[in-house]
C-alpha positions in Angstrom: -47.8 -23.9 -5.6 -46.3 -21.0 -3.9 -45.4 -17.9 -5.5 -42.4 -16.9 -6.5 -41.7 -13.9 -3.6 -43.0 -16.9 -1.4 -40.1 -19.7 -2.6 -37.4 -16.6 -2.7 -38.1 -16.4 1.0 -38.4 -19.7 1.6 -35.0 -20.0 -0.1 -33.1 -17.4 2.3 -35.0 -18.8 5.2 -33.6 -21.8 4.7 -29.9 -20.8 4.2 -30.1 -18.5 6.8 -30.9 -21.1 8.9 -28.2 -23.2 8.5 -25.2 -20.7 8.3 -22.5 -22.8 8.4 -24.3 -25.2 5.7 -24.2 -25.6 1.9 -26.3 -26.0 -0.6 -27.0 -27.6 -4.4 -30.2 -26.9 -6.0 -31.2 -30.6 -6.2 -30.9 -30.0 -2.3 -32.7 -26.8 -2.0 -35.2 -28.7 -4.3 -35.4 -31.7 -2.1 -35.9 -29.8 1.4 -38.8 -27.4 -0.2 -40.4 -29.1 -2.3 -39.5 -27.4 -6.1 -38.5 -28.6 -8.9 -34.9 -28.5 -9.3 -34.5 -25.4 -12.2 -36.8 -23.5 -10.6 -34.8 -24.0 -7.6 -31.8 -23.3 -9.1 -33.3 -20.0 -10.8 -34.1 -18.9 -7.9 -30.7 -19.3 -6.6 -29.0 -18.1 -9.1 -31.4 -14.5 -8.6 -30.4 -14.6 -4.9 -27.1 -14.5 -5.3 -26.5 -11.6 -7.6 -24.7 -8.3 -6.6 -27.6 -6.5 -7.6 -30.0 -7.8 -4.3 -27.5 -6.1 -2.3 -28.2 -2.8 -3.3 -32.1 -2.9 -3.1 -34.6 -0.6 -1.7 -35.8 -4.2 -0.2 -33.6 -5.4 1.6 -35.1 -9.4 1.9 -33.2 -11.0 -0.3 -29.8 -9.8 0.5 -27.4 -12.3 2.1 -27.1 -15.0 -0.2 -23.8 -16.0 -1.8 -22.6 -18.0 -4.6 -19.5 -20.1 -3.6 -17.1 -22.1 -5.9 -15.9 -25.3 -3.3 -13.9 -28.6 -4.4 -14.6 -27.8 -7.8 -18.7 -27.8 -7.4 -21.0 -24.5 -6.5 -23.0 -24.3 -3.7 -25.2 -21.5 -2.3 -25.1 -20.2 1.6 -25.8 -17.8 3.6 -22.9 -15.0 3.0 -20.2 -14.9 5.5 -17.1 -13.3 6.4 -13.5 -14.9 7.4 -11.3 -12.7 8.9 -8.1 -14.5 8.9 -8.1 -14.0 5.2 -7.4 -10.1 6.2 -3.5 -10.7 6.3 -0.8 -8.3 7.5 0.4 -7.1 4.2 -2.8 -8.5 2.1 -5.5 -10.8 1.5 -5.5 -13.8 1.2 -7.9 -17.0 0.9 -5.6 -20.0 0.6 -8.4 -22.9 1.2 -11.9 -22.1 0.1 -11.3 -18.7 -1.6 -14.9 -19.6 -3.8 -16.2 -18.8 -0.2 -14.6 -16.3 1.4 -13.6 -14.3 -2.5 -17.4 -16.0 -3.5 -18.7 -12.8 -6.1 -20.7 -11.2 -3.8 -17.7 -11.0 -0.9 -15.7 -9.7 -3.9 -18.4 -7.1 -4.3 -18.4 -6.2 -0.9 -14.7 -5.6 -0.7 -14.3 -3.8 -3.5 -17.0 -1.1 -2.6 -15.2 -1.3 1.4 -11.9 -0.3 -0.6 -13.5 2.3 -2.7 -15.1 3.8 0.4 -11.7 3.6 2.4 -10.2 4.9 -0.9 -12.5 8.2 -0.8 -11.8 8.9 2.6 -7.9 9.0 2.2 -8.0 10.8 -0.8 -10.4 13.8 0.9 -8.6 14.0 4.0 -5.4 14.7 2.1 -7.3 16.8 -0.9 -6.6 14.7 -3.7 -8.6 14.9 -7.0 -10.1 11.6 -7.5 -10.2 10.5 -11.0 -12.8 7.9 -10.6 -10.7 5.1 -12.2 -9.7 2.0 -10.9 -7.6 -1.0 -12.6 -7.9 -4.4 -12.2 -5.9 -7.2 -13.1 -4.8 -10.8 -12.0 -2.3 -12.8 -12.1 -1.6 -16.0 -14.3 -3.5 -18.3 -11.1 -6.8 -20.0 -12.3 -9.7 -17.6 -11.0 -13.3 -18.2 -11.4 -14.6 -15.6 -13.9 -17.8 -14.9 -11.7 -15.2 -13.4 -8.7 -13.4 -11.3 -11.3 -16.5 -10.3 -13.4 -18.0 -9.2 -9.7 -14.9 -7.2 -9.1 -15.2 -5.4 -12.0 -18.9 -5.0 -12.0 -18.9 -3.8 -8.4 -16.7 -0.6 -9.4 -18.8 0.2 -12.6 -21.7 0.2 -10.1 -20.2 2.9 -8.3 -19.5 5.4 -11.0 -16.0 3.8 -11.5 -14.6 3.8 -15.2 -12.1 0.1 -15.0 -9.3 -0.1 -16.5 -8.3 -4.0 -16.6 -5.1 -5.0 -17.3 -3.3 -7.8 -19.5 0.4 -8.2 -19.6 0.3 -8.5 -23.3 -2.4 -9.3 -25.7 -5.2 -10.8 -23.4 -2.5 -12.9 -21.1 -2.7 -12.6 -17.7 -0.3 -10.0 -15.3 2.7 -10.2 -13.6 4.0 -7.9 -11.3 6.0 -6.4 -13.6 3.8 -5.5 -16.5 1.1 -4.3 -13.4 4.3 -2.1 -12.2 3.8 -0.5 -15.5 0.6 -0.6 -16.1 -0.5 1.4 -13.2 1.6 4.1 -14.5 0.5 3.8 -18.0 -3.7 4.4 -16.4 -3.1 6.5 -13.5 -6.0 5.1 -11.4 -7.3 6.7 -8.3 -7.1 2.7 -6.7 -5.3 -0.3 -8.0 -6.2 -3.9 -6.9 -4.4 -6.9 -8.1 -5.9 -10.3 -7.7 -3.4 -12.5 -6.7 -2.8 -15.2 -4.0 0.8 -14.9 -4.5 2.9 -18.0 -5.1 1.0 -20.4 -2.5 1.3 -24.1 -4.3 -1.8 -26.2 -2.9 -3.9 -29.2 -3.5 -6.5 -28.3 -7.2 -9.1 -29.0 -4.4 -8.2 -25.7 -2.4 -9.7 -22.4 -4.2 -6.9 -19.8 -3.7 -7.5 -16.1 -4.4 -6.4 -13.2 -2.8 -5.8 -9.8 -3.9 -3.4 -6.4 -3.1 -4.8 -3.2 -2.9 -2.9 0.5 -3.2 -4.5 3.4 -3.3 -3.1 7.0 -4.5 -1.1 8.8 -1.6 -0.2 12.5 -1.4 3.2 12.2 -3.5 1.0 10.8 -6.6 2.2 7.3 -6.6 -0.1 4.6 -5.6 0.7 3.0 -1.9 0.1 -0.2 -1.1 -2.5 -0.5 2.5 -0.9 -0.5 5.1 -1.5 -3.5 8.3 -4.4 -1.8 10.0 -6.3 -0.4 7.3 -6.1 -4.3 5.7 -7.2 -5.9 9.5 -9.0 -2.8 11.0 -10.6 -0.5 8.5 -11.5 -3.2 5.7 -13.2 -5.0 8.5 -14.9 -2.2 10.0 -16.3 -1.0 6.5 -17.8 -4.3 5.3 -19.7 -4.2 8.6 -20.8 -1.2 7.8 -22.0 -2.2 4.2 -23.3 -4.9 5.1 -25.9 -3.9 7.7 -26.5 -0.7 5.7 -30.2 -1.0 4.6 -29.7 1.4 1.9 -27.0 0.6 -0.1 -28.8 1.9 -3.5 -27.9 5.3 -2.1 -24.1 4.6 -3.8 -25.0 3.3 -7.2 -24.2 5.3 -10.1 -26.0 5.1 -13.4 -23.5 3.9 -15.4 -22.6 3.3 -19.2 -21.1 -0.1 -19.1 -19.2 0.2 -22.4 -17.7 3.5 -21.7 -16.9 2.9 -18.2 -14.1 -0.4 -18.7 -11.4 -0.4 -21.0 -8.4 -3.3 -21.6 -4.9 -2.2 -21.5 -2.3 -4.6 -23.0 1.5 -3.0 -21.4 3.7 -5.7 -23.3 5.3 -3.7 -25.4 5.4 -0.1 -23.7 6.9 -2.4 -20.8 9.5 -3.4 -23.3 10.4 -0.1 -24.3 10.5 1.1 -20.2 13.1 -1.8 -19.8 15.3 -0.7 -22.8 15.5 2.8 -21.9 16.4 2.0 -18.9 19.5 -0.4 -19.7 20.2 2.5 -22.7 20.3 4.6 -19.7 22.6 3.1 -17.2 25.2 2.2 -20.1 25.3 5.9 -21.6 23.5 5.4 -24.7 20.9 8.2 -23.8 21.4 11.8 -23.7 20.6 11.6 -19.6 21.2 9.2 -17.0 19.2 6.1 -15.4 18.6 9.0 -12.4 17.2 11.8 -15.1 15.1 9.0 -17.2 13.5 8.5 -14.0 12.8 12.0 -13.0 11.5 12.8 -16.3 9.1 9.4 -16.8 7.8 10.6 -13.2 6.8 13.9 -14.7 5.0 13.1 -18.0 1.7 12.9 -18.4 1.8 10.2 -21.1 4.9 7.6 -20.1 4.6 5.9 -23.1 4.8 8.6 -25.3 8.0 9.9 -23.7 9.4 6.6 -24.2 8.7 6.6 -27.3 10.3 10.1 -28.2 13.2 9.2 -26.2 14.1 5.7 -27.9 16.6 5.6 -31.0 14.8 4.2 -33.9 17.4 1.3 -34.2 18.0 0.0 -31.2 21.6 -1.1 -29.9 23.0 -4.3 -29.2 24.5 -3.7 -25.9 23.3 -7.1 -25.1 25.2 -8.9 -28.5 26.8 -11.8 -27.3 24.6 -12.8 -23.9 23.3 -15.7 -23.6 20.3 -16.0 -21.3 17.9 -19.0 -20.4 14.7 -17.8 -18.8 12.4 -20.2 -16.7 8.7 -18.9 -17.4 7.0 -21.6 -15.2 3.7 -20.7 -17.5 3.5 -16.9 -16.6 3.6 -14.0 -18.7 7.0 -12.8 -16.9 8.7 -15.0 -19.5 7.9 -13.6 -21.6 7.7 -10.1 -21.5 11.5 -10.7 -20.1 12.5 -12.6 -23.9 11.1 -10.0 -25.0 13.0 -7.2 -23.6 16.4 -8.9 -23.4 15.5 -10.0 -27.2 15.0 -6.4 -28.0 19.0 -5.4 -26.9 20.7 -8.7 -28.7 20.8 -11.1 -26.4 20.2 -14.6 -27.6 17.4 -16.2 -25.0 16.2 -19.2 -24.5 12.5 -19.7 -22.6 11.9 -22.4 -20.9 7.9 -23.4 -19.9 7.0 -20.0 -22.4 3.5 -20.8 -23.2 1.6 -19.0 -20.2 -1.6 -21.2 -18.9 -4.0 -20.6 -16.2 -2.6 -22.5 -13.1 -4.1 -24.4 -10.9 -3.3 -26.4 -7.8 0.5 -27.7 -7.1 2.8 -25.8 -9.3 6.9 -25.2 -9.3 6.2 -21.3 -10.4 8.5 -20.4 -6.7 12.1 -19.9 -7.6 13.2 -19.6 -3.9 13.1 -23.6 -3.5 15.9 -24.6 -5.1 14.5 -27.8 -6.6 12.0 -25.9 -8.9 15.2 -24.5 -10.4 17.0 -27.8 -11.6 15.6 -27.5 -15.3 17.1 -24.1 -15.6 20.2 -24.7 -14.0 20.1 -28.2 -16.7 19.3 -25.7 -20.0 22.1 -22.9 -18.6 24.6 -25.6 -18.8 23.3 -27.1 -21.5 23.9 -23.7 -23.8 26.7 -22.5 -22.2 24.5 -20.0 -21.2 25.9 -16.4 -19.1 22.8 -16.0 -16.9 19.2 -17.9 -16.0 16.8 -16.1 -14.6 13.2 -17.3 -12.7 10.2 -15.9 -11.6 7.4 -17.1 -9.0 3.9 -17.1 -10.3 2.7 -13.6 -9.8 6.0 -12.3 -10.7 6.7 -10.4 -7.7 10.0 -12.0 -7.1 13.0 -13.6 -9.1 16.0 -15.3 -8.7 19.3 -15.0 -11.1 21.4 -18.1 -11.9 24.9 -17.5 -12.8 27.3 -20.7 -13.5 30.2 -21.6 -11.5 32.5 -23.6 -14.0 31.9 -26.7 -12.0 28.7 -28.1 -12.5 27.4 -25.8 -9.9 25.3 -22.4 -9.6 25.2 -19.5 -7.9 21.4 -18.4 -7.0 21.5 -14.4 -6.3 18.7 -13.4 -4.8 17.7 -9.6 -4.5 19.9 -8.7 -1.2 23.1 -10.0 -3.1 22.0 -8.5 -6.3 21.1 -5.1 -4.7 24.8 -4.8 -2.9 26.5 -5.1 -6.5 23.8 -3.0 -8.4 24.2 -0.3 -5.7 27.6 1.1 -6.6 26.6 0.8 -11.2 23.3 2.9 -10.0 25.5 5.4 -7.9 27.8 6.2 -10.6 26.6 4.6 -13.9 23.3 5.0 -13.2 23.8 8.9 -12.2 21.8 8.3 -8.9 24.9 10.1 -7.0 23.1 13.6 -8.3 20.1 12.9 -6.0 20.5 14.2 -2.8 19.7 11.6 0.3 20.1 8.6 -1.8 18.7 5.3 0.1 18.3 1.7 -0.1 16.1 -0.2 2.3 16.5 -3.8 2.7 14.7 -6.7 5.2 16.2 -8.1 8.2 16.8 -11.7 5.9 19.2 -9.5 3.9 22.6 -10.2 3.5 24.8 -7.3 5.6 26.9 -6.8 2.8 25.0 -4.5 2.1 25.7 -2.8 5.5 28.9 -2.7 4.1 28.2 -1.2 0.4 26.7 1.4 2.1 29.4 2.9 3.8 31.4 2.3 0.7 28.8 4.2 -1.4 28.1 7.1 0.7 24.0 6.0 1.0 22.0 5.6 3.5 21.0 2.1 4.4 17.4 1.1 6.3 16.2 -2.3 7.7 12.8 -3.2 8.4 11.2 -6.4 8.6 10.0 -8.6 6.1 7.0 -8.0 4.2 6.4 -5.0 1.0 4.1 -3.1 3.3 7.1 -2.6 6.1 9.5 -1.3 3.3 7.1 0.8 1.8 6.0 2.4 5.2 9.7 3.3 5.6 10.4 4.4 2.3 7.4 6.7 3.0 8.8 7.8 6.2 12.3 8.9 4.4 10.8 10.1 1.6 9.2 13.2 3.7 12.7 13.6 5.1 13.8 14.3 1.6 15.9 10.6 1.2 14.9 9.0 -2.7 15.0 4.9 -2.1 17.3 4.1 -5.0 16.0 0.7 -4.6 14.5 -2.0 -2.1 15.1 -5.7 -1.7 14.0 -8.7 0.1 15.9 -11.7 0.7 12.7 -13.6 -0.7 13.3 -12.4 -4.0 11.0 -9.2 -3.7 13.0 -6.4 -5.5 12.1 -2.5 -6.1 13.8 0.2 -8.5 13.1 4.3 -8.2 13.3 3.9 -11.8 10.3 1.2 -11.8 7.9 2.8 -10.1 5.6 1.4 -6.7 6.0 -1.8 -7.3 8.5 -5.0 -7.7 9.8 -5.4 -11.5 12.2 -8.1 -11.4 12.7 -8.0 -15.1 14.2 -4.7 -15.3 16.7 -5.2 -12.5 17.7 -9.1 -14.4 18.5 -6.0 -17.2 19.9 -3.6 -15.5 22.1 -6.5 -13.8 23.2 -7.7 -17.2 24.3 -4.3 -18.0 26.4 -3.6 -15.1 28.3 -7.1 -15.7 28.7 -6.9 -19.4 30.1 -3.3 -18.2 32.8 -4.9 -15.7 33.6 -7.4 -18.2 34.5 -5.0 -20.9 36.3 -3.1 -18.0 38.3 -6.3 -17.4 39.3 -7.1 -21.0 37.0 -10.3 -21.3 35.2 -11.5 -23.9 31.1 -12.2 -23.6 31.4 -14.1 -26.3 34.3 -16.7 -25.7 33.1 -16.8 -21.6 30.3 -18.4 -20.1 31.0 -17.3 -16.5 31.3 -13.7 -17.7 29.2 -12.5 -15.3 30.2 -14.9 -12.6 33.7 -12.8 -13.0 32.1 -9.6 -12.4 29.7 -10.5 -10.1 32.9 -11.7 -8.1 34.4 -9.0 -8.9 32.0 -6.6 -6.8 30.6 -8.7 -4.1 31.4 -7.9 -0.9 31.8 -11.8 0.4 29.8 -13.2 2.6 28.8 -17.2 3.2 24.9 -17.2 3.0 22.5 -19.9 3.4 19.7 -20.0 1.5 16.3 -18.7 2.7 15.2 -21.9 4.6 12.3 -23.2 6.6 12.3 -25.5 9.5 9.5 -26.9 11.2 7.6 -24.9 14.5 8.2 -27.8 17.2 5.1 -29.4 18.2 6.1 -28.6 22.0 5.7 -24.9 20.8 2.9 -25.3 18.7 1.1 -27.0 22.0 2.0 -24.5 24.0 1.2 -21.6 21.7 -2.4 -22.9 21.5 -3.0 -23.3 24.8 -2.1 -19.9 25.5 -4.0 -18.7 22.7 -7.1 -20.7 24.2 -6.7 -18.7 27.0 -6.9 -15.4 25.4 -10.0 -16.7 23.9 -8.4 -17.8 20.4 -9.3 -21.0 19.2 -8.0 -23.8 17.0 -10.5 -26.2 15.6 -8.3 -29.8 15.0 -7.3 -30.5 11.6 -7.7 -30.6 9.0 -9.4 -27.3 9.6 -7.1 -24.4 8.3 -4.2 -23.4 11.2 -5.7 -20.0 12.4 -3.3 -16.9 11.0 -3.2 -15.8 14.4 -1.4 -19.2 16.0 1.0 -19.1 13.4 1.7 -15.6 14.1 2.2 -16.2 17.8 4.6 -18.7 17.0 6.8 -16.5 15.2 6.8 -14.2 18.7 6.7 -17.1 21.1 10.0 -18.7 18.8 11.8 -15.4 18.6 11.4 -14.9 22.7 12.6 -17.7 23.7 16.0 -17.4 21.2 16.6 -13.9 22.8 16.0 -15.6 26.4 19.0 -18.1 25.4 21.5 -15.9 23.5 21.5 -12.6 25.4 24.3 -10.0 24.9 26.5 -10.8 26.2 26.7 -14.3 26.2 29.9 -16.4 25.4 30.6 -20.0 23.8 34.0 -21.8 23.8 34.7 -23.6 20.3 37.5 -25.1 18.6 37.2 -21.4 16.5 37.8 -19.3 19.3 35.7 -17.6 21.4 31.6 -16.8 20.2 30.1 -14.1 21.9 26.4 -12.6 20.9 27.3 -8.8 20.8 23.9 -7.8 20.0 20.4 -9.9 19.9 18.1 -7.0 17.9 14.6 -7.5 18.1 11.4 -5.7 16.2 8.7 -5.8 18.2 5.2 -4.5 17.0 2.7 -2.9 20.2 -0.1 -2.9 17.7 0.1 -6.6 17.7 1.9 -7.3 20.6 4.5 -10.1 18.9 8.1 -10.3 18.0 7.9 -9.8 14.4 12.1 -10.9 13.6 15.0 -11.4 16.2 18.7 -11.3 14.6 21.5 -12.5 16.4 24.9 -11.0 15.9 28.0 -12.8 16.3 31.7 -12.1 16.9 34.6 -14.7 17.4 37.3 -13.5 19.6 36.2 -10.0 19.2 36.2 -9.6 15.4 32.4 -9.7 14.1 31.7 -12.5 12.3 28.1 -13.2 11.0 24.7 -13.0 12.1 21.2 -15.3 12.0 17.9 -14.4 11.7 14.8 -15.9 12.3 10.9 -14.6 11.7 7.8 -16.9 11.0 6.4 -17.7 7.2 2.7 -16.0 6.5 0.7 -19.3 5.4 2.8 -22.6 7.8 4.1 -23.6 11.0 7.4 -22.6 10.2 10.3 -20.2 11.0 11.5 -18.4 8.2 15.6 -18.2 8.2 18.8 -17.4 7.1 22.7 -17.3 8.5 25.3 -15.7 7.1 29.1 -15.3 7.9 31.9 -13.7 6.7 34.5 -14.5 4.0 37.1 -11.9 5.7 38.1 -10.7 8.5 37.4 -6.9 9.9 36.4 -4.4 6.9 36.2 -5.8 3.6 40.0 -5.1 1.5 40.0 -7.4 -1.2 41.1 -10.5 0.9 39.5 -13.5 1.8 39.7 -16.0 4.6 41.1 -19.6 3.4 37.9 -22.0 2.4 37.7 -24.3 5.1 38.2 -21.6 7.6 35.1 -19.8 6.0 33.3 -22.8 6.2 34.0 -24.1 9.6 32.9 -20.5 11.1 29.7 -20.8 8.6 28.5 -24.1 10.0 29.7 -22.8 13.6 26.7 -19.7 13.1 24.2 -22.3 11.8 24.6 -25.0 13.7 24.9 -23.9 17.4 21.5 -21.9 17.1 20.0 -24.1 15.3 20.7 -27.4 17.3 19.7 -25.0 20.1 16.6 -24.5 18.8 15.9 -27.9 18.5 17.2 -28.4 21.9 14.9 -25.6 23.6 11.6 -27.2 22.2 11.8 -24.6 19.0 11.9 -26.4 15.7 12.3 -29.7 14.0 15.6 -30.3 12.3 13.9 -32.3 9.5 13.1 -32.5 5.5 9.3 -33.2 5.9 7.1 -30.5 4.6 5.6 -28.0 4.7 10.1 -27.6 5.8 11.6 -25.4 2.5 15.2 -25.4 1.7 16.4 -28.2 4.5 18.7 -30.4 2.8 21.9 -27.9 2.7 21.2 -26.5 6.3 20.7 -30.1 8.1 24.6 -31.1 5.9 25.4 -27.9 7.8 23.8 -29.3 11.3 25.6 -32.7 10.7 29.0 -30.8 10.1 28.8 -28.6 13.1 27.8 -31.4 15.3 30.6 -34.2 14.2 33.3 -31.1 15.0 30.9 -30.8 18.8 32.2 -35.0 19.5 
């Protein structure tokens, strides 16, 4: 019987052999002849963390993956398409390519890219890093390697819980990273992606501490570039015991629950903005920015009886099984509001899941309960939390979905003035290019600065960064996918604060207005109306890539080298990408300035087709199309690509009014006959042009109201 060095190396022999190739122990067993336990001890030693960081090196390598719901054992491997322009992100066989020891790997390439940035721009490091994930089923093994793999390197983890041992959501990790003050955050999240129980999903965002003291999210190249280059570098490193630590387990990780300091945070913050605090919204922020223990202030700053400003709302929240439900009952509860949550109890999720609130049919049980109660507001999240969506009723069996770029044009003048943000000097607010250009127009209104990058956190953040040196403060931040950011809320997206702080400016204009809360269900409605600067949007939608450019992408991807393996192997991030360009090209080919269409409107001309295009990456990253109609503006539409299917991502807008916004709108049907004109002609030209599918099949979000718009536009074409 061979010893057991022998069968260890016979063991990675054999894996190593077969790279592409898993194995079960009964398989392992089989090929060498062991029994099956001792095969699958050996195994099991292989594959930990700790062979990596031996003097000998032989028995590094081997990795433990989680695929189909079984484990297997391979030789370790590396897939670079997971290594995504704003994070990471596994969304088939995460057990593989997140499998504990790749975890391990990344995590000590982040710490090392970490320690770099932090000595080139002389920043203490405090050697603490949190952790946390979000309410997606993860195998325990990837996050118990994450952890581990910091404590190994003299890392004391902080690892955060929402509230009492439940999972994170965006918003509590918003708060939680200011409650720890790590050196390095990473949250391990695959976002919302909804897929087949047999595809492991994991991902993960990492932000590291930047020279004004706030954690910044990594940026495209150090996520494709650098993190690639420094797991090379581990890996081949034959000394990688040269970066342990010794380390006290038990003093080096500690849990932090935020639930209810988050709840005081969103309090004082509504307390704030409606003048029941000695200071403004503006000051509260300045001041929580400044204190060395945020929770503390809070506390000190809170009355001990708390007022009802909220008395008289009535709120149904969707919780789609994630611990944003929750902590938002909980904070609306906290100022009077009467709330009803929908889906409270928060569960690991797994597989196929409704937890997205940007497709609209994931939303008909709140829209069902809002009516139901008579309710003032519904609110939903997605299942990390990151994004939201508010529901207001419209008195006819209808809603009105706001989503952050709407919601941002009517919170920007209550955080001007109410809000006390009109004290800070260069006040900004940086929205995508899917955002509404009412905002545009509040802007001017408001005396603030308005930027527009594309979509994607990483390309706001890089801007605010950029203003920031230039001494502008980004009051706030929105994306038209339901991504929303507050100066008062720190780095990162907390959508339940701005639902509050949205609450508070229309329960402000309602009381300005003589109405009563009480007596009104579309209370807010009213005030939202009120404030909005009108125009006809279509919802976030997306169409199909045509297969005539998906052929003809590939092939010239082929070309360069880049190849597609046929399905149902995973579509390549990169031929997605060039889709995106390719799709955007050949719209600014067909509508160049310039470039006039005769309609039973009036005159369409494309005054402007603008255009960001990356030279790192040599694509098209959006294109937007302006439009006026005999020589008045009139709307605009936008198209990019999505990040994970072959599809254009989309929206159209046009305006309600005609010149500058003064209080008057255009007659319905006028509105809506120039709306379908916008949508229709580029669309139908972009199924004419070999560009997309005008169809409801999926992976297509959001199709059913844009192809009732298509059908319009063409039956006025006859």
């Amino acid at each position: 019987m061979p010893s057991e060095l022998e069968s260890l190396g016979r063991i990675r022999a054999l894996l190593f052999a077969a790279p592409k190739r898993s194995f079960t122990p009964a398989l392992v067993a089989e090929v060498l002849k062991l029994d099956e336990p001792r095969s699958e001890s050996f195994l099991e030693y292989l594959s930990a963390v700790e062979r990596e960081c031996e003097g000998n090196p032989e028995f590094r390598g081997i990795a433990k993956v989680f695929l189909r719901g079984d484990v297997f054992y391979e030789a370790l491997s590396d897939n670079p398409d997971v290594r995504r322009d704003y994070d990471f992100r596994a969304t088939h066989e995460g057990g593989r390519d997140f499998c504990p020891k790749n975890m391990f790997y990344y995590i000590w390439a982040w710490i090392n890219i970490a320690e770099e940035l932090l000595r080139g721009a002389d920043i203490e490091n405090n050697r603490t890093i949190l952790i946390t994930h979000d309410c997606r089923y993860y195998i325990p093994e990837i996050i118990d390697a994450a952890k581990k793999a910091a404590m190994m390197r003299g890392y004391k983890v902080v690892f955060a819980f929402a509230d009492k041992g439940l999972p994170s959501c965006v918003s509590s990790y918003s708060h939680a990273v200011r409650l720890a003050k790590p050196m390095m955050a990473v949250f391990i999240t695959a976002s919302h992606l909804s897929l087949p129980l047999e595809n492991t999903v994991v991902g993960a965002k990492v932000s590291i501490l930047g020279s004004t003291g706030k954690l910044e999210s990594i940026a495209t190249r150090l996520i494709k570039i650098t993190t690639s280059e420094k797991l090379k570098e581990l890996k081949a490193d034959q000394n990688l015991a040269r970066y342990l630590c010794p380390v006290n387990f038990a003093d080096s990780y500690r849990e932090l629950a935020v639930g209810e300091s988050h709840t005081r945070l969103a309090v004082a913050g509504v307390l704030a903005a409606r003048g029941k605090l000695p200071m403004t919204l503006y000051e509260l922020s300045q001041k929580i920015n400044e204190s060395p223990d945020l929770d503390g202030y809070l506390k000190s700053v809170l009355p001990t009886e708390i007022p009802p400003v909220f008395a008289g709302l009535r709120v149904v929240i969707e919780g789609a099984h994630t611990s944003s439900g929750l902590l938002a009952e909980k904070a609306l509860s906290a100022l009077g509001a009467q709330t009803t949550l929908l889906n409270g109890d928060v569960r690991q999720i797994r597989g196929p899941h409704k937890a997205d609130p940007s497709i609209t049919e994931n939303l008909r049980g709140l829209f069902g309960e809002v009516a139901a109660r008579s309710a003032h507001l519904g609110v939903a999240f997605d299942l990390d939390g990151d994004r939201g969506v508010i529901v207001l009723p419209d008195g006819n069996n209808g809603f009105v979905a706001l989503a952050p770029d709407k919601i941002g044009q009517v919170l920007t003048p209550f955080l001007m003035n109410d809000g006390g943000y009109r004290a800070a000097l260069k006040p900004l607010y940086i929205r995508d290019c899917l955002a509404t250009d009412a905002l545009v127009d509040q802007a001017k209104q408001s005396g603030i600065t308005l930027n527009t990058t594309d979509a994607g956190y990483i390309y706001l953040k890089k801007c605010e960064r950029q203003r920031r040196e230039e001494g502008f403060l980004a009051i706030g931040m929105g994306e038209a996918s339901g991504h929303v950011w507050l100066d008062f809320t720190g780095p990162f997206e907390n959508p339940i604060v701005v639902t509050l702080l949205f609450a508070a400016m229309g329960i402000k204009q309602s009381l300005v207005k003589g109405r009563s809360l009480a007596d009104d269900p579309l209370a807010l409605l009213k005030a939202f109306n009120d404030l909005v600067i009108p125009y006809r949007k279509s919802t976030r939608f997306q169409p199909l890539f045509a297969p005539e450019l998906i052929s003809t992408v590939t092939v010239e991807a082929a070309q360069a080298g880049i190849t597609q393996l046929p399905f149902p192997a995973p579509l390549k991030q990169t031929i997605i990408t060039l889709c995106r360009s390719k799709s955007i090209e050949k719209l600014k080919d067909y509508f160049f300035e310039g470039r006039e269409f005769q309609t039973l409107l009036g005159q369409l001309k494309v005054d402007k087709f603008e255009t960001q295009w990356d030279a790192d990456e040599k694509i098209y990253r959006f294109g937007k199309i302006y439009f006026s109609l005999d020589g008045i503006s009139s709307g605009s539409f936008v198209s990019r690509g999505s990040s994970n299917d072959l599809t254009a991502v989309q929206v159209w807008e046009a305006k309600e009014f005609e010149g500058e916004w003064r209080g008057e709108r255009l007659d319905e049907g006028t509105i809506q006959k120039r709306f379908d004109l916008i949508g229709g002609l580029v669309l139908t030209t972009c199924e004419r042009l070999g560009i997309l599918e005008l169809t409801d099949r999926k992976p297509a979000v959001n199709m059913p109201a844009v192809l009732e718009s298509v059908k319009r536009y063409r039956e006025t074409c006859r």
